[in-house]
C-alpha positions in Angstrom: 96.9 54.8 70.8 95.1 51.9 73.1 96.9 51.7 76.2 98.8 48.3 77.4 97.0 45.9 78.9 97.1 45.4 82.9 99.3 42.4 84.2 97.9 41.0 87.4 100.8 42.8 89.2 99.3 46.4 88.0 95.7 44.8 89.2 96.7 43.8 93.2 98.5 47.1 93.1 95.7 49.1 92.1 93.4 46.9 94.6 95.5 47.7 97.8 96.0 51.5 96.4 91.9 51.5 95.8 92.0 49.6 100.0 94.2 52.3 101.3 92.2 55.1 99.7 89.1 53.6 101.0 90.8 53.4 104.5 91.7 57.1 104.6 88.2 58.3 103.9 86.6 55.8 106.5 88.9 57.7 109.1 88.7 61.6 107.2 84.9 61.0 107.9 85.3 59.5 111.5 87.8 62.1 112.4 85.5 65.1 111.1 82.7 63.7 112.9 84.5 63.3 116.2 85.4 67.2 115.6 81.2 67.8 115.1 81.8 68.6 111.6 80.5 66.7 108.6 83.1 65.5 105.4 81.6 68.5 103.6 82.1 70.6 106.1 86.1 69.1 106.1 86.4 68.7 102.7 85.3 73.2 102.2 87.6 73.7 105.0 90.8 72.1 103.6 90.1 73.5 100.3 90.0 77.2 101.7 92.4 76.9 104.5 95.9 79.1 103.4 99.1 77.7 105.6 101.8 80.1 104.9 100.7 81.8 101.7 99.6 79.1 99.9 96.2 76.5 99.9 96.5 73.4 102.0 93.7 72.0 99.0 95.4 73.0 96.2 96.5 69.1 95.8 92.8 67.9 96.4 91.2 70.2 93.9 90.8 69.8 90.0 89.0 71.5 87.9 85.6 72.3 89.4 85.5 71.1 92.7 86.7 73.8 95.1 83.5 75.7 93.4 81.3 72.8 93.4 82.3 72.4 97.1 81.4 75.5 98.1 77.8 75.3 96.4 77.1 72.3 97.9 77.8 73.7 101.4 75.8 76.6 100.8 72.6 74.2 99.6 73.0 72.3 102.7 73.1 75.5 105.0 76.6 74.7 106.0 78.4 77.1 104.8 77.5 81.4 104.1 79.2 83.0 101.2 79.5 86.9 102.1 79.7 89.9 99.7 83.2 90.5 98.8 84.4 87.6 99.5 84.3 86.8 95.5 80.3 86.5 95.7 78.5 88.3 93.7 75.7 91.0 96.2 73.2 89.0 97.4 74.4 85.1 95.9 74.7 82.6 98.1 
């Protein structure tokens, strides 16, 4: 079933949603790089960080990208994946 078409009210609220999001990753990347970490660096840390039993990136992950995260620290020598920490000997 096509979906309804957009009025121009669903079009500005999707533009300042789309502004707002923009805004919060222009200051996630300043803040990260204030902290000498890059957003890859952030982004693998709040994905893996628990708070009380349960992951602070649980919200921000969906399907593939926790993992996908994780491989792409490890390509840029950012991050070490260690045996039996879900690894598999020797992987990286």
């Amino acid at each position: 079933m096509p979906l309804p078409p957009l009025s121009k009210k669903d079009f500005e609220t999707l533009s300042h949603f789309r502004y707002q999001l923009r805004h919060f990753l222009r200051f996630s990347e300043e803040a990260a790089h204030h902290q000498g970490i890059t957003h890859l660096q952030y982004q693998f840390a709040a994905a893996h960080t628990r708070v009380s039993g349960s992951r602070v990136g649980h919200r921000q992950r969906t399907g593939r990208a926790s993992p996908g995260t994780s491989s792409r620290c490890g390509l840029a020598h950012l991050a070490v994946r260690e045996a039996g920490a879900g690894a598999a000997p020797g992987g990286t």
